[in-house]
TIKE-376554 format. One record per atom (N, C-alpha, C): atom name; x, y, z. Coordinates in Angstrom, 3 decimals. Layout:
N
(atom CA, (X, Y, Z))
...
***
This chain:
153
(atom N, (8.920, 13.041, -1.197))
(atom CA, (7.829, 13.091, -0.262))
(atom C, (8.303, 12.665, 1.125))
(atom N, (7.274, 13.182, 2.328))
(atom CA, (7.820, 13.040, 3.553))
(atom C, (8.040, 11.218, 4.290))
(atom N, (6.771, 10.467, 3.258))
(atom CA, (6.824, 9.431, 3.893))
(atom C, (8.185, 8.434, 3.259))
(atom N, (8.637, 8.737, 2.470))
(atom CA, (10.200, 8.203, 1.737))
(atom C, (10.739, 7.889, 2.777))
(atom N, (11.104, 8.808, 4.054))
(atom CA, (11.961, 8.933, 4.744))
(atom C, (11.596, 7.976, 5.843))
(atom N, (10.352, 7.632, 6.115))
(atom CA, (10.286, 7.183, 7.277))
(atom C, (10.210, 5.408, 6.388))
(atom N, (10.652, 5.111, 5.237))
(atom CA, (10.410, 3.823, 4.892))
(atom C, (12.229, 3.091, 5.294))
(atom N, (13.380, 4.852, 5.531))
(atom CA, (14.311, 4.549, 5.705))
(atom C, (14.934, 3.688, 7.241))
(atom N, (15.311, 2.446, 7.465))
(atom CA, (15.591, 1.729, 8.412))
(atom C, (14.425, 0.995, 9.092))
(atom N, (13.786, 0.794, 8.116))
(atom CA, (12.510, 0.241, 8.477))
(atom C, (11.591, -0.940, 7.899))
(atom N, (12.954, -1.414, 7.228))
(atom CA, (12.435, -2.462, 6.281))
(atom C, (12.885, -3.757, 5.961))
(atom N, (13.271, -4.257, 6.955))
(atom CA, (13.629, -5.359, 7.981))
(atom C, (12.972, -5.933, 9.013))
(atom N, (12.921, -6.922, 8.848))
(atom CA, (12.006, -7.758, 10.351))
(atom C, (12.852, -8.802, 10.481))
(atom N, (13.536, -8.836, 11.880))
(atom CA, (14.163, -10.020, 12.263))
(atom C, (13.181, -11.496, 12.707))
(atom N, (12.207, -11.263, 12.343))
(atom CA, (11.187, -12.018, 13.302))
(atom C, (10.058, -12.073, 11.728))
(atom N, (10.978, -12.839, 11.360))
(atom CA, (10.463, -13.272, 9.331))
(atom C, (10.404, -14.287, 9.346))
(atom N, (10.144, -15.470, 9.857))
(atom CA, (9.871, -16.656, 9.836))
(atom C, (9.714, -17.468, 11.273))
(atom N, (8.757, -18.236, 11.742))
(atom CA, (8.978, -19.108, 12.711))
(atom C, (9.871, -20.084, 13.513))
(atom N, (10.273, -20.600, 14.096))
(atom CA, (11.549, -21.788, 14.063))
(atom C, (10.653, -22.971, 13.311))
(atom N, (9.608, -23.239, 13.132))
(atom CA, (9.347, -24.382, 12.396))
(atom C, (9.670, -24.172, 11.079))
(atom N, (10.050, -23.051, 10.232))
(atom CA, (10.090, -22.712, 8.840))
(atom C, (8.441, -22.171, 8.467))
(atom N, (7.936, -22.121, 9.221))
(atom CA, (6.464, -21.747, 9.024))
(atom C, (6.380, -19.827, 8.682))
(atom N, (5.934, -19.199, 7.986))
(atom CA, (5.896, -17.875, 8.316))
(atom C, (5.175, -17.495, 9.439))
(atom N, (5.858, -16.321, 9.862))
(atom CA, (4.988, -15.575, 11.268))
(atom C, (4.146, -14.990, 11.305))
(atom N, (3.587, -14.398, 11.953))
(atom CA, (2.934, -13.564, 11.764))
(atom C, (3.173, -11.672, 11.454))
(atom N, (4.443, -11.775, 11.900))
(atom CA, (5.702, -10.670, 11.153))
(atom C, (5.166, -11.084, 9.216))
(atom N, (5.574, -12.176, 9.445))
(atom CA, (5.993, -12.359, 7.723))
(atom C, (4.084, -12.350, 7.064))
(atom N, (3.216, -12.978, 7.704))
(atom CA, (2.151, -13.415, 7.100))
(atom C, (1.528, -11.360, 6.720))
(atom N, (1.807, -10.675, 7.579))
(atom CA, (1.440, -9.326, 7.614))
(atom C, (2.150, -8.678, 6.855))
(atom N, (3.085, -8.926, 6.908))
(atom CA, (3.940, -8.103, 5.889))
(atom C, (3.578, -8.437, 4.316))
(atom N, (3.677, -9.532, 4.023))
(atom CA, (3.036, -10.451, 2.423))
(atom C, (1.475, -9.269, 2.736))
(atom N, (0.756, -9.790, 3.605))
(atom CA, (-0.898, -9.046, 2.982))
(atom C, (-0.571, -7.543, 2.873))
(atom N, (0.398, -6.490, 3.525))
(atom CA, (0.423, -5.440, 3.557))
(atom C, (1.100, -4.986, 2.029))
(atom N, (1.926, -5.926, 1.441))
(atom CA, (2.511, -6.101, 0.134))
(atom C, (1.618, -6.116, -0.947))
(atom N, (0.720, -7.117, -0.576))
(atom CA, (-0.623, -7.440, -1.223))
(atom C, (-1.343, -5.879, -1.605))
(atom N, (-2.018, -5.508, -0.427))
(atom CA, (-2.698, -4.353, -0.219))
(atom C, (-1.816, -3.085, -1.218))
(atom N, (-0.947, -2.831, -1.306))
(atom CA, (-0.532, -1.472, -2.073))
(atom C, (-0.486, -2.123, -2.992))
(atom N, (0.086, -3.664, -3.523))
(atom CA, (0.208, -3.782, -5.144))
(atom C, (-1.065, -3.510, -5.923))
(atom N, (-2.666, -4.088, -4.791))
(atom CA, (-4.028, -3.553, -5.011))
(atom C, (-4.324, -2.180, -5.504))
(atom N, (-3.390, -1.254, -4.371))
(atom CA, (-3.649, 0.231, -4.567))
(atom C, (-2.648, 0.925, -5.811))
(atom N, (-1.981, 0.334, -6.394))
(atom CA, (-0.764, 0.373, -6.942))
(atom C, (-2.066, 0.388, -8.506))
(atom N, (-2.364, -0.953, -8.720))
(atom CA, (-3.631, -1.216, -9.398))
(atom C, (-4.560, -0.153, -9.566))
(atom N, (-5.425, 0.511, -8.614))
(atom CA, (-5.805, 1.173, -8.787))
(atom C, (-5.557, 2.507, -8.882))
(atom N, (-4.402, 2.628, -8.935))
(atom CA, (-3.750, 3.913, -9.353))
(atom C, (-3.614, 4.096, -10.703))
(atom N, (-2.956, 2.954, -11.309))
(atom CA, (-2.935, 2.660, -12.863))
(atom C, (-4.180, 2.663, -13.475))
(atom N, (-5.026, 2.122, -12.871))
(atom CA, (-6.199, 2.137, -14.034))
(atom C, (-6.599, 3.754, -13.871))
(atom N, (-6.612, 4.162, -12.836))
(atom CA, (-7.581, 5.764, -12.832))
(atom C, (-6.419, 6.610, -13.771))
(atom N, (-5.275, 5.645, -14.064))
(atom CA, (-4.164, 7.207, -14.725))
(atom C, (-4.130, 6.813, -16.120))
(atom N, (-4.885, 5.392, -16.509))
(atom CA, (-5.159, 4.831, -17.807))
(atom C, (-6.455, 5.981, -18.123))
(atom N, (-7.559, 5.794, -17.567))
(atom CA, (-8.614, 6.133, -17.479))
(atom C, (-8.475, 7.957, -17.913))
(atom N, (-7.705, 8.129, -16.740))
(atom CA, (-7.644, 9.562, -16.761))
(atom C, (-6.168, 10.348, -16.842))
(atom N, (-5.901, 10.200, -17.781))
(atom CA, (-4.170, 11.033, -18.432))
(atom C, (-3.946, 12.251, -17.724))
(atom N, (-4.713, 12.973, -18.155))
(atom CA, (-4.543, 14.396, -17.482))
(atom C, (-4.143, 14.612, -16.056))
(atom N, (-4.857, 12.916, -15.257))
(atom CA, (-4.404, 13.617, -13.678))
(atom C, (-2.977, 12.837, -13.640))
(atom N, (-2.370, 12.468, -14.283))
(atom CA, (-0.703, 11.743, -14.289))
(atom C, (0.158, 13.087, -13.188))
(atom N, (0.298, 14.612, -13.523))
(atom CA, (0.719, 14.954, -12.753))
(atom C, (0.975, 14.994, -11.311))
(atom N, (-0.151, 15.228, -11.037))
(atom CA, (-1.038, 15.176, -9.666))
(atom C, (-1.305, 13.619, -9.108))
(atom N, (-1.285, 12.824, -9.966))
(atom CA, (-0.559, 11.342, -8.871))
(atom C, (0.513, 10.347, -9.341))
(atom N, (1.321, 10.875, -10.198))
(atom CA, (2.677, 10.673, -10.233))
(atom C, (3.298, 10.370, -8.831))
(atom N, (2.936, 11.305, -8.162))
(atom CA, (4.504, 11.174, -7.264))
(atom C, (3.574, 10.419, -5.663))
(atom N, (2.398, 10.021, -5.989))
(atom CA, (1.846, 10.329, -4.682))
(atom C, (2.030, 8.182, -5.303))
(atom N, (1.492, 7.871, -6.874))
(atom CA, (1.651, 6.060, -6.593))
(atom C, (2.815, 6.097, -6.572))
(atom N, (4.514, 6.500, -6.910))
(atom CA, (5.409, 6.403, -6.694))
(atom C, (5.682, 5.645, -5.355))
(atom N, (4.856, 6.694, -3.991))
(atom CA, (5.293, 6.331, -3.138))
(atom C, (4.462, 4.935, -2.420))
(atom N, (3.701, 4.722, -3.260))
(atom CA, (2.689, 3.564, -3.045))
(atom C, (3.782, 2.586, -3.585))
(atom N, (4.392, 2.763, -4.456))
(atom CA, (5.243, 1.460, -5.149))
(atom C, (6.431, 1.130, -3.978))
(atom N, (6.714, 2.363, -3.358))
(atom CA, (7.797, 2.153, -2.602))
(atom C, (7.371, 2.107, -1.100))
(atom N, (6.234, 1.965, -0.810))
(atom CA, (5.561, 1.043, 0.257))
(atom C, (5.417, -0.288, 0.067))
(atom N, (5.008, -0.849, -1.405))
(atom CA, (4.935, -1.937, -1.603))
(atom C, (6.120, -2.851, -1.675))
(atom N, (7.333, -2.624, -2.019))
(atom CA, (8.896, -2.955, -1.585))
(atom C, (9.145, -2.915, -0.724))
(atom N, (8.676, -2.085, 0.321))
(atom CA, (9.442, -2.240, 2.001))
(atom C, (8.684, -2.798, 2.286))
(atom N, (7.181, -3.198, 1.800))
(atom CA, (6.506, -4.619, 3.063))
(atom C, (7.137, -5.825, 2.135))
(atom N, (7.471, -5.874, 0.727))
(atom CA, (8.076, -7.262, -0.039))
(atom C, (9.018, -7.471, 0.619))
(atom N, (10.294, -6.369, 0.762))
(atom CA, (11.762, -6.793, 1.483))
(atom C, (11.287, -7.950, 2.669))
(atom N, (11.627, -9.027, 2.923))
(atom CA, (11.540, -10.130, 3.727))
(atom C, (9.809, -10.635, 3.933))
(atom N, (9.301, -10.236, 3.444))
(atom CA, (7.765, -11.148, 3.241))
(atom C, (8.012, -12.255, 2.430))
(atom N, (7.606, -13.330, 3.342))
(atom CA, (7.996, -14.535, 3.270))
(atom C, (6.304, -15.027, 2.590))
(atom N, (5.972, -14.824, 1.142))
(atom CA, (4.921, -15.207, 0.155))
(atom C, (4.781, -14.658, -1.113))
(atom N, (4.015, -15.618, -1.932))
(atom CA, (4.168, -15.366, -3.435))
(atom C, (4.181, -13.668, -3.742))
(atom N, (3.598, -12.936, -3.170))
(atom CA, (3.568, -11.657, -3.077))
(atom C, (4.980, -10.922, -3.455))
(atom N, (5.909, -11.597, -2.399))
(atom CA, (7.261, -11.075, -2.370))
(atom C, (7.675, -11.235, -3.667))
(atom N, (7.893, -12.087, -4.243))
(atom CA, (8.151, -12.384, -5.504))
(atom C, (7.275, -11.612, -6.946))
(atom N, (6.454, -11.113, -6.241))
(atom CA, (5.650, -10.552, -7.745))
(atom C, (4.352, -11.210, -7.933))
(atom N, (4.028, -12.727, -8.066))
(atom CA, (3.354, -13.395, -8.486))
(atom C, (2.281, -13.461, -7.133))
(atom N, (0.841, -13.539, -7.919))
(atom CA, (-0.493, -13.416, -6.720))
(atom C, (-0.778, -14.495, -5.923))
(atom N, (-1.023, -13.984, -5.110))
(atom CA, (-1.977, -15.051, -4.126))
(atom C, (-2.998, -15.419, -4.333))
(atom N, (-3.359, -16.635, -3.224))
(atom CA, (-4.602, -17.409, -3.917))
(atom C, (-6.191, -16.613, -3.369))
(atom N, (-5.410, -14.912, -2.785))
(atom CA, (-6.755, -14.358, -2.673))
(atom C, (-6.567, -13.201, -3.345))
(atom N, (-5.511, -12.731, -4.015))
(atom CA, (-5.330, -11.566, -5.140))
(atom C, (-6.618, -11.535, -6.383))
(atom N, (-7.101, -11.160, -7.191))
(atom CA, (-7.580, -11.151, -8.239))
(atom C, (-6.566, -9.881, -9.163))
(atom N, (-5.260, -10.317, -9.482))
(atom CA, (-4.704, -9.139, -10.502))
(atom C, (-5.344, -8.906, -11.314))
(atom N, (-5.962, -9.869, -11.974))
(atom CA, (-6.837, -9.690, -13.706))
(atom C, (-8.122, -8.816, -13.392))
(atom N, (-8.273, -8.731, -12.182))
(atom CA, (-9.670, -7.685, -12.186))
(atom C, (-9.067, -6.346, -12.385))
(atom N, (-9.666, -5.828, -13.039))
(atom CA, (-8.992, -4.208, -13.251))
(atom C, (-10.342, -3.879, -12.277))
(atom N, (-10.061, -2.723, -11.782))
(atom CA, (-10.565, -1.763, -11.203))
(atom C, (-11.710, -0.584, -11.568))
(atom N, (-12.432, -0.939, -11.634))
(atom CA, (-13.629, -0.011, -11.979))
(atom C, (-13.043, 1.607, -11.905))
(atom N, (-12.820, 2.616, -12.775))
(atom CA, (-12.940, 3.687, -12.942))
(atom C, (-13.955, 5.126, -12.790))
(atom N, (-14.512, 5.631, -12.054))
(atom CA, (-15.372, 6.519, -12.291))
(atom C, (-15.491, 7.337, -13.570))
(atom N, (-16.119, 7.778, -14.689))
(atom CA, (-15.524, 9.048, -15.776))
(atom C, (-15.548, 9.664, -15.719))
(atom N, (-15.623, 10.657, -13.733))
(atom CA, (-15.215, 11.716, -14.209))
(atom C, (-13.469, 11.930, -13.213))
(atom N, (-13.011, 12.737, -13.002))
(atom CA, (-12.048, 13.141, -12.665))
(atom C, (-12.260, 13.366, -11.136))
(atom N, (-13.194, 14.232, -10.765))
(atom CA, (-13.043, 14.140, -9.648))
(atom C, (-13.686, 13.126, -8.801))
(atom N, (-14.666, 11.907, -9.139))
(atom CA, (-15.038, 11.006, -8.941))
(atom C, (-13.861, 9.677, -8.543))
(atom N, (-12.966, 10.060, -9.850))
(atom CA, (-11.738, 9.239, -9.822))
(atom C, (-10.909, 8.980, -8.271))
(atom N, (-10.537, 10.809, -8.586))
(atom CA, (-9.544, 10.978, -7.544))
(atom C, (-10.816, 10.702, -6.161))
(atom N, (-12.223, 10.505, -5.732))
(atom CA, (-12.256, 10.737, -4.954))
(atom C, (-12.103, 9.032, -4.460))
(atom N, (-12.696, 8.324, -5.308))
(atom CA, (-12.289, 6.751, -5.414))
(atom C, (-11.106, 6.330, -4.733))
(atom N, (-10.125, 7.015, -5.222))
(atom CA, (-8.554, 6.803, -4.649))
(atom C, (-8.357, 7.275, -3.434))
(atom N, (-8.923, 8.156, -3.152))
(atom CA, (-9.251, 8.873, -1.603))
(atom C, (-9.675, 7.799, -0.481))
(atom N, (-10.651, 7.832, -0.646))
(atom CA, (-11.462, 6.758, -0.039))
(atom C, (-10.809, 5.086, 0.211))
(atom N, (-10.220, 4.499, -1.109))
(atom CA, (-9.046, 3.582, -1.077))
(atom C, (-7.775, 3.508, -0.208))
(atom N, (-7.376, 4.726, -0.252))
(atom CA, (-5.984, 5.280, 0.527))
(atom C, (-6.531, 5.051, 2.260))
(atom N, (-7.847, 6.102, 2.319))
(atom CA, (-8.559, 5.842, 3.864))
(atom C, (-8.971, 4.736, 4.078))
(atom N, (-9.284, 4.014, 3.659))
(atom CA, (-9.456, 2.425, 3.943))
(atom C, (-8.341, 1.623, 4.344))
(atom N, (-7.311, 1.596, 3.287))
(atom CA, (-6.067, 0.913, 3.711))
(atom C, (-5.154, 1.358, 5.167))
(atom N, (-4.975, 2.998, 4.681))
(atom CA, (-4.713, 3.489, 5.930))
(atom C, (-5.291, 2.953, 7.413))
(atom N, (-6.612, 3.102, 7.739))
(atom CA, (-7.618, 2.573, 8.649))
(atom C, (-6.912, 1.228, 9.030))
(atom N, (-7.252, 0.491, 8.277))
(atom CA, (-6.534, -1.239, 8.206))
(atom C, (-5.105, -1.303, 8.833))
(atom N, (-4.244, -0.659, 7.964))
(atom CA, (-2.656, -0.457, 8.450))
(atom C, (-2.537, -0.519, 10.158))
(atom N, (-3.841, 0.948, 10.480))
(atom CA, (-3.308, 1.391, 11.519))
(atom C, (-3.464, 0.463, 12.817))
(atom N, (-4.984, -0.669, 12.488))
(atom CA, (-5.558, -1.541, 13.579))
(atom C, (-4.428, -2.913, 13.540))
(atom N, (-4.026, -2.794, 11.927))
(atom CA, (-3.116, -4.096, 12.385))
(atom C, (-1.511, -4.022, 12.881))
(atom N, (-1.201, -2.660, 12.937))
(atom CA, (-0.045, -2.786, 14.336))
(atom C, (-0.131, -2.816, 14.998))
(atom N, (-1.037, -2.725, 15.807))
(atom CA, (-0.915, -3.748, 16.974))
(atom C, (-1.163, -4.826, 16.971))
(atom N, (-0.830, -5.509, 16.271))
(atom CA, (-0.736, -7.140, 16.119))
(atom C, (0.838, -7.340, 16.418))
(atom N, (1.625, -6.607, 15.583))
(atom CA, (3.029, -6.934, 14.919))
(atom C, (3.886, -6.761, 15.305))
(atom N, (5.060, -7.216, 15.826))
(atom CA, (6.483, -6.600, 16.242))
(atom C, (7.121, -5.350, 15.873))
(atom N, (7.579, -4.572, 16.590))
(atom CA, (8.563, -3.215, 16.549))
(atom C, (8.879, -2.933, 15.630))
(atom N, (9.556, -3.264, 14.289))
(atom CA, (9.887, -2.540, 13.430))
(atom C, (9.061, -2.880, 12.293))
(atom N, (7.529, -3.946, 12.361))
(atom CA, (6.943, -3.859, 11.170))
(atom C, (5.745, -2.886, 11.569))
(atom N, (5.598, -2.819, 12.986))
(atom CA, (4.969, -2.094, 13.449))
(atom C, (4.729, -0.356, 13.314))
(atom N, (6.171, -0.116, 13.377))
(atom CA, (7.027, 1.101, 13.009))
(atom C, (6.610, 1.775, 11.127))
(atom N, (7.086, 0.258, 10.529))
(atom CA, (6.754, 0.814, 9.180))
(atom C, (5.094, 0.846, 8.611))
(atom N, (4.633, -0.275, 9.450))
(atom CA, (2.830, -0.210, 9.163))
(atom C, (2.042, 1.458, 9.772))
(atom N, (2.706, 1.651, 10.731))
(atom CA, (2.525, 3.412, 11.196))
(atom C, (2.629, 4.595, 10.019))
(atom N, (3.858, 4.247, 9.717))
(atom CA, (4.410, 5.378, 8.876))
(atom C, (3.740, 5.427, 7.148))
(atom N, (3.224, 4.072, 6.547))
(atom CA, (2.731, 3.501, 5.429))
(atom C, (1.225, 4.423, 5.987))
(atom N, (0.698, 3.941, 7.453))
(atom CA, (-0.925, 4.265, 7.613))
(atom C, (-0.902, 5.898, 7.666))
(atom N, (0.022, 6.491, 7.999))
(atom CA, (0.290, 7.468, 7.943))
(atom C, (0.275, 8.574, 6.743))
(atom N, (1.177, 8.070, 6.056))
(atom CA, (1.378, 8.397, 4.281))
(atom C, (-0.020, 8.269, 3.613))
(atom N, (-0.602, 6.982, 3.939))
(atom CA, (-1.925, 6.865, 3.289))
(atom C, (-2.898, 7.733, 3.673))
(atom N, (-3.110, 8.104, 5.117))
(atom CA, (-4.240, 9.590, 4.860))
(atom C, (-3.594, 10.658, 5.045))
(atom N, (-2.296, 10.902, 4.688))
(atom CA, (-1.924, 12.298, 4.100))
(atom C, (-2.282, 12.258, 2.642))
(atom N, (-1.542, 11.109, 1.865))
(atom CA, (-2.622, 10.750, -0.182))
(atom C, (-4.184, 10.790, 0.222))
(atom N, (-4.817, 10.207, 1.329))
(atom CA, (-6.350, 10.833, 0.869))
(atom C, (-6.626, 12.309, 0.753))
(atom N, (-5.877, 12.841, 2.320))
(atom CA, (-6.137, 14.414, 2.004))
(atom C, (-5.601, 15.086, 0.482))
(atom N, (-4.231, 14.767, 0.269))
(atom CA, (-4.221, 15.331, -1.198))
(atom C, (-4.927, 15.292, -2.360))
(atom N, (-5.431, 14.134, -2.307))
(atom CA, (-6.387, 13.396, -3.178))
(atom C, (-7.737, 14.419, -3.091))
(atom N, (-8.195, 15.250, -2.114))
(atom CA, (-9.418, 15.594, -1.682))
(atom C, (-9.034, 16.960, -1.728))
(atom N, (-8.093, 17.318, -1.441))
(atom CA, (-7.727, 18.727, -1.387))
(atom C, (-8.050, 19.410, -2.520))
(atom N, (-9.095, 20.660, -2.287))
(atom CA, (-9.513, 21.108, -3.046))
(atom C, (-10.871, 21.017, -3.503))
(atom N, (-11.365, 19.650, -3.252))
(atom CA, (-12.847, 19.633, -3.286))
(atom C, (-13.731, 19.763, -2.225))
(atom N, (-13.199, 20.714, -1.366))
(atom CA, (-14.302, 20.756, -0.885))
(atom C, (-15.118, 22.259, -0.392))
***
């Protein structure tokens, strides 16, 4: 997929911690942006628990959700980085499912445009190259809503 490419040289922040040892705001954004796809990551799994049949058709699209969620972990300085949740995660909540299929996918649609939305207001908060990759992530995310939608309408 197209957004693979733009996760290339972009997944580094020199500006990952404070001089007090405190995280930055580089690092504090990067951990919630980590946060945010392991969420969408979540809800990808349950709709492909839920619904087998659409495994083809978003195979390759959470793939690239997983590999958004590694380039905001690479140097996110919080439990996130490591795997383990934060004290505002809820992992154990599974995700409500729609039953039907296209309800599903439109769920995930709507998810993708949300995050996307979010991504895009919080670079401008952030330094140059998390900035760079929060673009290209907000980016990817409403090209997966349009795919996600494509077709229904």
């Amino acid at each position: 997929m197209a957004s693979a490419a733009v996760l290339v040289g972009c997944s580094t922040d020199p500006d990952s911690a404070g001089n007090s040892g405190s995280p930055s705001v580089s690092a504090r954004a990067r951990a919630r942006a980590a946060q945010d796809s392991r969420g969408l990551l979540r809800q990808y799994d349950a709709v492909l628990a839920a619904h087998p049949g659409l495994a083809e058709r978003l195979r390759p699209l959470r793939a690239e959700v997983a590999a958004h969620a590694a380039a905001f972990e690479e140097g996110a300085a919080s439990p996130t980085a490591t795997g383990s949740p934060s004290a505002t995660a809820s992992p154990s909540a599974s995700p409500t499912v729609p039953a039907d299929e296209k309800s599903a996918l439109a769920s995930l649609a709507a998810a993708e445009r949300s995050l996307a939305d979010r991504r895009a207001k919080a670079l401008l908060d952030v330094p140059g190259e998390l900035a760079r990759l929060l673009a290209g992530v907000a980016a990817a995310g409403a090209g997966h809503a349009y795919l996600l939608t494509k077709g229904d309408q």
